[in-house]
MDTraj code that builds the backbone (N, CA, C; nanometers):
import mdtraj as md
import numpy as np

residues = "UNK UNK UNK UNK UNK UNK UNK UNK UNK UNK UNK UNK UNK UNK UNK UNK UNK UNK UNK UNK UNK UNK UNK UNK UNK UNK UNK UNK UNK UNK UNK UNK UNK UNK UNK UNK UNK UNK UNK UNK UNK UNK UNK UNK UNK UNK UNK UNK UNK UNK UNK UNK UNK UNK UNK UNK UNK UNK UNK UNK UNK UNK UNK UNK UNK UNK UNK UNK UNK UNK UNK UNK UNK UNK UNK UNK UNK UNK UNK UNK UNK UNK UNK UNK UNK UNK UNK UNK UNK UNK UNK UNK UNK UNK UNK UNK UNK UNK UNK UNK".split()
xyz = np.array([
    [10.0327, 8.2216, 8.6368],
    [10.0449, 8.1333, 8.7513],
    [10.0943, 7.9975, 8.7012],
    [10.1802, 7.9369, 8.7466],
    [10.2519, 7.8132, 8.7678],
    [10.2222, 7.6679, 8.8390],
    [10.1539, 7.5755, 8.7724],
    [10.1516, 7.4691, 8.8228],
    [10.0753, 7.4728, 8.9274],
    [10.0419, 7.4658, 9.0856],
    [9.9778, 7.4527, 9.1804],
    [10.0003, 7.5501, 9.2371],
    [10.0444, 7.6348, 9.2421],
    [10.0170, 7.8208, 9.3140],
    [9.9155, 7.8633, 9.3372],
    [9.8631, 7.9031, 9.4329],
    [9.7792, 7.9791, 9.4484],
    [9.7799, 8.1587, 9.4684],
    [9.7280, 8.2235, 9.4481],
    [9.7783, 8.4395, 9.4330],
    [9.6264, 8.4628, 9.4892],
    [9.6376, 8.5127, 9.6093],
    [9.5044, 8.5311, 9.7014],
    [9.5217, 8.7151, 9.7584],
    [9.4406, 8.7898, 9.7672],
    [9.4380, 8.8841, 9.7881],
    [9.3646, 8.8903, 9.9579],
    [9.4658, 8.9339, 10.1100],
    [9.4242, 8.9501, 10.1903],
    [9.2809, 9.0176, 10.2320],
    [9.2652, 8.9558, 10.3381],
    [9.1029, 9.0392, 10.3494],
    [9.1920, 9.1909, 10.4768],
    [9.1552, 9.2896, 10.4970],
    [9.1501, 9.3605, 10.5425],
    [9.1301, 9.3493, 10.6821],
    [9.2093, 9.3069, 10.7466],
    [9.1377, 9.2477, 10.9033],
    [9.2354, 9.2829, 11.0215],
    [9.3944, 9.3995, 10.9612],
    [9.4264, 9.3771, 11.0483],
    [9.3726, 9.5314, 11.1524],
    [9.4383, 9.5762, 11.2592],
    [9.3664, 9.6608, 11.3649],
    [9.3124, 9.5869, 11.4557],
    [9.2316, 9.6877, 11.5143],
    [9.1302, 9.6118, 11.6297],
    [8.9974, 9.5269, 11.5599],
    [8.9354, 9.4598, 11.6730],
    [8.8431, 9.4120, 11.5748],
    [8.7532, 9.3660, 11.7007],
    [8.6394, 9.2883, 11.7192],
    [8.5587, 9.2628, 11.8123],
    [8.5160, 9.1193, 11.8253],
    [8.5317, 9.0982, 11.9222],
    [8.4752, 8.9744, 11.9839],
    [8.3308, 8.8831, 11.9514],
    [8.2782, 8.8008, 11.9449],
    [8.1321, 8.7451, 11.9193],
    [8.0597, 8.8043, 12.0311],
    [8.1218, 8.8131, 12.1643],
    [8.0134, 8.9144, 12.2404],
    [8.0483, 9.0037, 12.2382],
    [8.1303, 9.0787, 12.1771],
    [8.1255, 9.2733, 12.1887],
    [8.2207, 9.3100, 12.2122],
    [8.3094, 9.2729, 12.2909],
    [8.4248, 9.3054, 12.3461],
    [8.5076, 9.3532, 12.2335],
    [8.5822, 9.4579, 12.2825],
    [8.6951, 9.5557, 12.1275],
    [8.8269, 9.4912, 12.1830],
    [8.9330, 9.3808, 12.0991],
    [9.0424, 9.3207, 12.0898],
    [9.1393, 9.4415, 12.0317],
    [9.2272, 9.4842, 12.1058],
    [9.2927, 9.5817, 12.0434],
    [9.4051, 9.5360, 11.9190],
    [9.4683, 9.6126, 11.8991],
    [9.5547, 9.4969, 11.7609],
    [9.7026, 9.4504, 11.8139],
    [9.7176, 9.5070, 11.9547],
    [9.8432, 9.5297, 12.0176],
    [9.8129, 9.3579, 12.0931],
    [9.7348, 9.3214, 12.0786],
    [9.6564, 9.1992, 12.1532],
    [9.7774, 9.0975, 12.1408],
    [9.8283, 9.0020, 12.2173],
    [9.9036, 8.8729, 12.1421],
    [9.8197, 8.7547, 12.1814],
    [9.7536, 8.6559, 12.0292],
    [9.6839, 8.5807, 12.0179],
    [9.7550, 8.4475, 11.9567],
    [9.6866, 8.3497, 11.9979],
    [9.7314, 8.2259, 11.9467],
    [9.7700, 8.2016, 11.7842],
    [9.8279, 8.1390, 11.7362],
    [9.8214, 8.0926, 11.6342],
    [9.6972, 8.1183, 11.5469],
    [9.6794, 8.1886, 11.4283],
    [9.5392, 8.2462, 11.4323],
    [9.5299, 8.2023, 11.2332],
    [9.4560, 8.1634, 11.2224],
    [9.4187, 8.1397, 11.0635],
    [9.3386, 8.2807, 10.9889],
    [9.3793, 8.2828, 10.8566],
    [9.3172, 8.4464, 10.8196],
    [9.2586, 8.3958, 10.7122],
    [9.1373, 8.4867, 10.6055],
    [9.0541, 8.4064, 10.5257],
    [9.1287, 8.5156, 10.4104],
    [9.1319, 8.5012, 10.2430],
    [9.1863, 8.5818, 10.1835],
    [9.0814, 8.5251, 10.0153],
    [9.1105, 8.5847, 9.9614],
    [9.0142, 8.5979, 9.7862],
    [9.0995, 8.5384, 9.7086],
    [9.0876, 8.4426, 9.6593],
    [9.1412, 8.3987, 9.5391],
    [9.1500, 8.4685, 9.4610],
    [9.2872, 8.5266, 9.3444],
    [9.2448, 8.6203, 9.2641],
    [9.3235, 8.5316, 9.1271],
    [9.4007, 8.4167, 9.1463],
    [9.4517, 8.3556, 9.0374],
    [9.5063, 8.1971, 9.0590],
    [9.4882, 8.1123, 8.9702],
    [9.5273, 7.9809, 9.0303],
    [9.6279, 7.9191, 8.9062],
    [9.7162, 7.8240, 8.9130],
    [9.7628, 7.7642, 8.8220],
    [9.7104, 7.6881, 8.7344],
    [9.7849, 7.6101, 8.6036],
    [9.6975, 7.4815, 8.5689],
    [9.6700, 7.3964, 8.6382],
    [9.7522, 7.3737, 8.7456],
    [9.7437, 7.2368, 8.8760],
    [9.6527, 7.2449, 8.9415],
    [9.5875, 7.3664, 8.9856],
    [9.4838, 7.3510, 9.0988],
    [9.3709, 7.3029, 9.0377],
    [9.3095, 7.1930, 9.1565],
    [9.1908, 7.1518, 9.1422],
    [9.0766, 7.1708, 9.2264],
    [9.1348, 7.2190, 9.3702],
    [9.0096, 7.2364, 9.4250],
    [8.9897, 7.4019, 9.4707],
    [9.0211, 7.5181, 9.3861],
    [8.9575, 7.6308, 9.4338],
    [8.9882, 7.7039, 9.2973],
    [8.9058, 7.7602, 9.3124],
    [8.8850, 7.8981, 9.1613],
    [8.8932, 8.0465, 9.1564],
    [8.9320, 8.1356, 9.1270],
    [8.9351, 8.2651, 9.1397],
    [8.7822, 8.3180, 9.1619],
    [8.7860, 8.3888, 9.2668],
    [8.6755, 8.3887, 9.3657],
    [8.6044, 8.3419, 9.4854],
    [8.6639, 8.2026, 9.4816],
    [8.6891, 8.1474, 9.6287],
    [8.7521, 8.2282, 9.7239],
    [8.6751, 8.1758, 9.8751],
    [8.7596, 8.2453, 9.9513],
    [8.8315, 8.1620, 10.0421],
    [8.9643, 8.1680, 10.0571],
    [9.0328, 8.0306, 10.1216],
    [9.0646, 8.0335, 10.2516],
    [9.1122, 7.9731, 10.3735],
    [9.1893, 7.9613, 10.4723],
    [9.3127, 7.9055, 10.4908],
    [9.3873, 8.0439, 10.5350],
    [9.5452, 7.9847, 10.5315],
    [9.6526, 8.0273, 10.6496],
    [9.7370, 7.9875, 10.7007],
    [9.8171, 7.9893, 10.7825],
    [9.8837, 8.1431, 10.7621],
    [9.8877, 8.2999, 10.7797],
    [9.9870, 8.3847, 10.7575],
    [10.0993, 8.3521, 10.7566],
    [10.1451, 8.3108, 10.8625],
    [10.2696, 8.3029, 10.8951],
    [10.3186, 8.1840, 10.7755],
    [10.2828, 8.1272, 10.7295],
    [10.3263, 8.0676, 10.6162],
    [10.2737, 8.1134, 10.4690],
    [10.3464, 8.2205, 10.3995],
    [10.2900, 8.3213, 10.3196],
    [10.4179, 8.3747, 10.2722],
    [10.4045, 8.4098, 10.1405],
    [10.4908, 8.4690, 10.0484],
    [10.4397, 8.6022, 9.9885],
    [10.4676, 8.7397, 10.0395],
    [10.4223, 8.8072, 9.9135],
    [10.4711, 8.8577, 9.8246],
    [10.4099, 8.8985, 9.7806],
    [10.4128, 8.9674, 9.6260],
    [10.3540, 9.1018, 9.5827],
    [10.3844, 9.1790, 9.5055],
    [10.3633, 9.2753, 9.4924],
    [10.3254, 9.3131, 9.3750],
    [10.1852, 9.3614, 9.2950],
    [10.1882, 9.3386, 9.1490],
    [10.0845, 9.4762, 9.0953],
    [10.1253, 9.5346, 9.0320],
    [10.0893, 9.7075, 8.9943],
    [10.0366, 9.7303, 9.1067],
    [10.1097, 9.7761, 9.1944],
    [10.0994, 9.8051, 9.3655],
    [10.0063, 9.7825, 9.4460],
    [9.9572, 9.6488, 9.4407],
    [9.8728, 9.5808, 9.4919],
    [9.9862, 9.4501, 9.6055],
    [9.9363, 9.4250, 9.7342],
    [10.0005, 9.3000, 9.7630],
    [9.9348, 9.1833, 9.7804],
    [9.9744, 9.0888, 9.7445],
    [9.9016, 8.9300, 9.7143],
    [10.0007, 8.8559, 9.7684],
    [9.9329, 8.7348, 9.8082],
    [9.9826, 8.6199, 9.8550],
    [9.9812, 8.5266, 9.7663],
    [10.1349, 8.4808, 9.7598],
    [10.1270, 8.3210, 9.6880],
    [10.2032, 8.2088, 9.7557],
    [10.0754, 8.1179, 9.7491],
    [10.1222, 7.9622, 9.7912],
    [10.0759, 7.8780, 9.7190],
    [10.0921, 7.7580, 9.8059],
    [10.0816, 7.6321, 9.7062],
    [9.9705, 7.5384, 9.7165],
    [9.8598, 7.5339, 9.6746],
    [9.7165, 7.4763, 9.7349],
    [9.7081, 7.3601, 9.8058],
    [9.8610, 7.2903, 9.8217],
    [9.8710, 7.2112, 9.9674],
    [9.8192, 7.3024, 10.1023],
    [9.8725, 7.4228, 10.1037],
    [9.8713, 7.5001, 10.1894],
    [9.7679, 7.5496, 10.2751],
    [9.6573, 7.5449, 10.1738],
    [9.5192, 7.5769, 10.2339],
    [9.4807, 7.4759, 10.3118],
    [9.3959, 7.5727, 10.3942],
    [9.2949, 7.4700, 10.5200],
    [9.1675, 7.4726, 10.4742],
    [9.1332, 7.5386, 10.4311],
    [8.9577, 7.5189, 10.3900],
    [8.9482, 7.6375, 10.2336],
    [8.8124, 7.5929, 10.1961],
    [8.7546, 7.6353, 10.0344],
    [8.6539, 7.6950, 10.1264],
    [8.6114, 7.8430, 10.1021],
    [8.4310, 7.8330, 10.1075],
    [8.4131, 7.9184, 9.9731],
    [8.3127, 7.8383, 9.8815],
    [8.2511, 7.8796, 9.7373],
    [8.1060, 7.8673, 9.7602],
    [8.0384, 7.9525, 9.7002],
    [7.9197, 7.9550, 9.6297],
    [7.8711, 7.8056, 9.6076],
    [7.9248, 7.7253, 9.4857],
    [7.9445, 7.5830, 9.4329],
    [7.8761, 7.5109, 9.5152],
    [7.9307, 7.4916, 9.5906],
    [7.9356, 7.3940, 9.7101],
    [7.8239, 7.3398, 9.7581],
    [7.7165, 7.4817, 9.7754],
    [7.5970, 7.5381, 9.8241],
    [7.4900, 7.4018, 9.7777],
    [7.5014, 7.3977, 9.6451],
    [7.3996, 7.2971, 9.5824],
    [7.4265, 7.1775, 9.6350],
    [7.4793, 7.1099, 9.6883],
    [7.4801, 6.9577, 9.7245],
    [7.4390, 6.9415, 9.8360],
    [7.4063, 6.8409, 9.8616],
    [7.2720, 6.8394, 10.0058],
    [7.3398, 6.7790, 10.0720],
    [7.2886, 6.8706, 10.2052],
    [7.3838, 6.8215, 10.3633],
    [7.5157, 6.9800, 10.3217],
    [7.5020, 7.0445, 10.2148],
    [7.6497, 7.1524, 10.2258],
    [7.6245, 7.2316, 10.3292],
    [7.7358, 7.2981, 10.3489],
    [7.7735, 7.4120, 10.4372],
    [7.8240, 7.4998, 10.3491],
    [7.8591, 7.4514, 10.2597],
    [7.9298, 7.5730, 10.1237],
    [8.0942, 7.5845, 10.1723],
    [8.1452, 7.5081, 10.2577],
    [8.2534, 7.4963, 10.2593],
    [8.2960, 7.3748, 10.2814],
    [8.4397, 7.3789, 10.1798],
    [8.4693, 7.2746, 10.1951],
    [8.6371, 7.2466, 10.2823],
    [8.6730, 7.1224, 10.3549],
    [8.7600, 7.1073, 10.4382],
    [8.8788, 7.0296, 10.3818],
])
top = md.Topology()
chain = top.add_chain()
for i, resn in enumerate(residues, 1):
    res = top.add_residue(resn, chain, resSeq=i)
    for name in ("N", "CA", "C"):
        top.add_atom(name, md.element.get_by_symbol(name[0]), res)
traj = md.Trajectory(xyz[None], top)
């Protein structure tokens, strides 16, 4: 990895999926502008605020992939992210374990 890149491995989310009250969203659904959460699996020397194992928030539609011993990953640039949630975090008082 290169400088400020980030290589995140999607979470599994696409299909149908369900609502906070119950309701089944089919996948044929058309939804707003929608943010997706994905695994850190590699970072550059540049990055400073997330680590392999973090799990990040990022725009799809602004996404590059990649393809690597037939696996697909995402790489961007840790401008890119909207939010960190780590473990880390957890210990400092007043956390939510994520950070913005």
């Amino acid at each position: 990895m290169l400088h400020d890149r980030v290589l995140v491995r999607q979470d599994n989310s696409e299909g149908e999926r369900r609502s906070g009250g119950g309701i089944l969203i089919p996948a044929t659904a058309a939804v707003g502008r929608r943010l997706a959460w994905a695994e850190v699996v590699a970072v550059g020397q540049n990055v400073r605020t997330v680590e392999p194992g973090d799990r990040v928030l990022y725009d799809p539609e602004d996404r590059a992939e990649v393809e690597v011993r037939g696996m697909t990953y995402v790489l961007m640039r840790e401008r890119d992210l909207h939010a960190v949630a780590a473990d880390r975090f957890e210990g400092a008082e007043d956390s939510t374990g994520l950070y913005l």
